[in-house]
N, C-alpha and C positions, 0 to 999 in steps of 0.2 A: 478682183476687188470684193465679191459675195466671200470669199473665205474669212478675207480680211475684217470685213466686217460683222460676219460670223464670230471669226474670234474677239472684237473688241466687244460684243455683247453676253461670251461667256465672261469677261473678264472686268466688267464692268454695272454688278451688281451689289447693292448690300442693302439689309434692311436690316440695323439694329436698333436697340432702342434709342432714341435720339441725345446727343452730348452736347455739353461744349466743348467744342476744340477752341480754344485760345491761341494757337501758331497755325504757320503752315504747314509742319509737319504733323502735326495730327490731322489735316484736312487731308492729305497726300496720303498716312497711313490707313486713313478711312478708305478710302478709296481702292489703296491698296489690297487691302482686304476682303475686299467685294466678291473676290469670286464665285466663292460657295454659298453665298444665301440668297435669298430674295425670291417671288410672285411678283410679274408684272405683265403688262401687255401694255403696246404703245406702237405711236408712228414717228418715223422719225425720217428728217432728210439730209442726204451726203451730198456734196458738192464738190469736184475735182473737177480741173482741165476743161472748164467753162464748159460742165454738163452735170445738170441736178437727175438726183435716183433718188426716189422716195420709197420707203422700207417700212411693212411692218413687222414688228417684232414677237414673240411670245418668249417669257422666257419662265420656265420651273427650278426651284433646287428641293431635294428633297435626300434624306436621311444622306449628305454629303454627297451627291448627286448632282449634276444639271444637266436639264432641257433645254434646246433652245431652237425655236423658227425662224426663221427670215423668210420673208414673202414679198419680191419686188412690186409696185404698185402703178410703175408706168415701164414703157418698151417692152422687151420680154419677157413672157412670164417665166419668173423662178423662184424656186422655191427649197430652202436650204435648211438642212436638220443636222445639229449635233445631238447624239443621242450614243452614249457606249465609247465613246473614243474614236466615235469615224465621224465621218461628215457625208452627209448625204445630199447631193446635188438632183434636184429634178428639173425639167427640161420639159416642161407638157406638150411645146410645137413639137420640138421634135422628137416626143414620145422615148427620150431617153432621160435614164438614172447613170449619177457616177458616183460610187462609193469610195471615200479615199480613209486610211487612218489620219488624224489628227495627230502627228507628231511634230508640230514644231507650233512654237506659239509666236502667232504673228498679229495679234490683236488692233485694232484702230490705236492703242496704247500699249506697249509692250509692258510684260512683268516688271513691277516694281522689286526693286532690292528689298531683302527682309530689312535692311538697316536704311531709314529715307534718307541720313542723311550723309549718305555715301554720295547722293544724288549734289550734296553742295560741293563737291571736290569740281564739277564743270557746268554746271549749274545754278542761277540764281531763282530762288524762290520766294515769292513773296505775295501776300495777301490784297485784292484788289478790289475790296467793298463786296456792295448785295447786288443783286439785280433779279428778275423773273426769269423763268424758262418755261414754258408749258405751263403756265399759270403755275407758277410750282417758286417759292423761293431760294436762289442760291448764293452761294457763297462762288465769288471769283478768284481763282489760284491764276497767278504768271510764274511760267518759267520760262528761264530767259538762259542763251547756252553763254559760256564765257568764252566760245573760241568759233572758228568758224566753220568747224566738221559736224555740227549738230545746229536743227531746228529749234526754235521755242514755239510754246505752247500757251494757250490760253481757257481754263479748265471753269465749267461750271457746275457746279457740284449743289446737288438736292440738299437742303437746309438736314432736311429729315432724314433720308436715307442712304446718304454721301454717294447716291449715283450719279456719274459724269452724266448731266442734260443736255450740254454743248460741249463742243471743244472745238480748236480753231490751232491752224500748223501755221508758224509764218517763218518765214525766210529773215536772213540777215538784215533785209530791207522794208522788216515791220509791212512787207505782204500778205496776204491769207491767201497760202497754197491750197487749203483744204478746209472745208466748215462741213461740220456734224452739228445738226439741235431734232432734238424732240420736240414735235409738236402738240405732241399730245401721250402722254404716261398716265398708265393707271395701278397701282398699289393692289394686292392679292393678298388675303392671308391663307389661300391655297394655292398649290398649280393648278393651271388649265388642266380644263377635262381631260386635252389630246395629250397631254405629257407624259411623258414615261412609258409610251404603249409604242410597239413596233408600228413603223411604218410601211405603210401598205403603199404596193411598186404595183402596178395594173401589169400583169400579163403579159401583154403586147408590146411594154416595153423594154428597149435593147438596155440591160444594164454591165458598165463598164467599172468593173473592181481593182483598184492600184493598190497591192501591198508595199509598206515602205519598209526597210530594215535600218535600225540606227546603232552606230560603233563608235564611241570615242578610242577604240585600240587599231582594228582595221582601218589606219585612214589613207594608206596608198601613198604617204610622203606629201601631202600637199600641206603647203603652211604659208601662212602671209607674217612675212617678216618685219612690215612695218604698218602700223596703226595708229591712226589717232588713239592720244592718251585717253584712256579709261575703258577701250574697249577689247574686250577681252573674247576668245571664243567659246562660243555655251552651247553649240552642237554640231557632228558633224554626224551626216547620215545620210545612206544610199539609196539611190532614191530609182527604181526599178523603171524603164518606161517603156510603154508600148510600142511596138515595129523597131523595136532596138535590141541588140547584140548585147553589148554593155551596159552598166547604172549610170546614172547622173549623181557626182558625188555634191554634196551641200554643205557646204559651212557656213553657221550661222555667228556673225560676232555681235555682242551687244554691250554699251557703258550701262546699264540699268531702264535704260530709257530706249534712247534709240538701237534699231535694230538692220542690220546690212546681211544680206545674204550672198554667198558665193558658191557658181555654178561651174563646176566643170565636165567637158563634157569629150569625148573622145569622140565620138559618132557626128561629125559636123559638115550637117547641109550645108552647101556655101551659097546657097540663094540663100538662108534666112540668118547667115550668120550675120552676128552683130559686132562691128568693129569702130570703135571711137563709142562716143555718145549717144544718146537719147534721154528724153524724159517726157514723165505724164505727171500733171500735177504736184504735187513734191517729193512724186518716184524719181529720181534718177536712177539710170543705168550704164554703164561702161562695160563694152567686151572689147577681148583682144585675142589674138592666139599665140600659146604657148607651148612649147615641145607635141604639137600637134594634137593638141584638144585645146578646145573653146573656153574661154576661160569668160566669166560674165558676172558680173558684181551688180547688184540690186537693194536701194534702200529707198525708205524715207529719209534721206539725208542730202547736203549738198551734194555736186557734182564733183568737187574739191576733193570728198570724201571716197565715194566709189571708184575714182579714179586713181586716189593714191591706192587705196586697197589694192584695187586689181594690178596694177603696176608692180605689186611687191610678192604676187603671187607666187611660190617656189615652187617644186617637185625637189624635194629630196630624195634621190635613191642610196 
């Protein structure tokens, strides 16, 4: 989850100078756009699976650059840095570091489409007054999906600097799977002191480095033949793992919004294999096995959705 929401905080900045937007496509392209600017520092809390994680944040951009900290604030402490294209996990109990590259973008909000309003082919969008976030005023976006393979969304967006302040996942059944709000946000017109400067690892700790290698040509014949409409695959990449012979290969599909990952795996525990269902929060998951590796579909999506997926799983040779 700390990755995850690592990335919805690289991807979920902007401070320009303040507009009107008159639709909700400009609310959604503001938004969009966010990634690369902004000074801020703030605390914010996550809600999943009937358990609150309170987080604070730091985050810098500079000359096309971003910084960013995460620091959990209750249960364990951790402490997560994007900085260079990796992600840096620290561990203080247990005196370990885990260095991974950042190659897949898996945000609290996936990459927006360069074109928003690609987003209305299974998607309803629409503007839903003002309200406060952190003492901050915003502006309320609904998206709403047209089908039943995708969640809608409930987006609060900073009057001033179109940063998502809350967001909220609900199910076909107008639940809240998931709530995000800031508590409290604060505006920079620099980055933090700590920003941009390497991270200092103490000595003593054990630190565990995962390189990933990513191929859209090498993909070993794996392909999912049938998908809800709109989504499309936008990465497949082998994913190296440790006490393993073999990669974990990943493919990633997403409609502009939602994002589903698929795992295959050839190297399969059968104590931890995962066969039928699960779910945490509005993660659903589906594993099964196929021509003997593990096959495991992972989204913020119905269960409808993971399941048709991995169902349709191929091996071409």
């Amino acid at each position: 989850m700390m990755k995850r929401l690592l990335a919805f905080a690289v991807m979920s900045s902007v401070f320009s100078a303040p507009v009107l937007s008159e639709t909700v496509q400009d609310w959604m392209m503001k938004m969009s756009n966010s990634s690369h600017q902004g000074n801020y520092e703030g605390t914010f809390v996550f809600w999943r699976d009937q358990k609150l994680e309170a987080m604070s944040i730091a985050h810098g951009s500079k000359d096309g650059r971003i910084w960013v900290a995460l620091e959990s604030l209750n249960g364990e402490p951790r402490r997560l840095i994007h900085e260079n294209g990796e992600v840096i996990s620290i561990f203080p109990a247990k005196q370990l570091v885990s260095i991974n590259e950042m190659t897949s973008n898996l945000p609290f909000h996936p990459v927006l489409p360069k074109n928003i309003k690609q987003l209305n082919t299974h998607y309803e969008l629409s503007m839903s007054g003002l309200d406060r976030v952190a003492n901050r005023n915003t502006q309320v976006i609904l998206v709403k999906p047209k089908d039943g393979y995708r969640y809608g969304f409930k987006y609060w967006l900073d009057k001033d600097t179109g940063l998502m302040l809350r967001c909220d996942v609900i199910n076909e059944n107008k639940t809240v799977l998931e709530h995000m709000m800031f508590t409290e946000f604060h505006y920079r017109e620099s980055p933090p002191d700590i920003a941009f400067k390497p991270t200092q690892i103490p000595a003593n700790y054990k630190v565990l480095k995962q390189d990933e290698t990513q191929s859209l040509k090498a993909d070993d014949g794996w392909i999912a033949s049938r998908l809800p409409a709109g989504f499309m695959l936008t990465k497949n990449i082998l994913k190296p793992m440790r006490k393993k012979q073999n990669n974990v290969r990943q493919l990633i599909f997403s409609d502009g919004l939602a994002s589903v990952s698929v795992f295959i795996d050839q190297n399969v525990n059968t104590a931890h294999r995962l066969d039928g269902k699960t779910k945490m929060g509005s993660v659903n998951a589906y594993g099964l096995m196929l021509d003997q590796h593990q096959v495991t579909v992972i989204g913020e999506v119905p269960m409808e959705t993971v399941k048709l997926i991995a169902e349709s799983i191929e091996h071409q040779r």
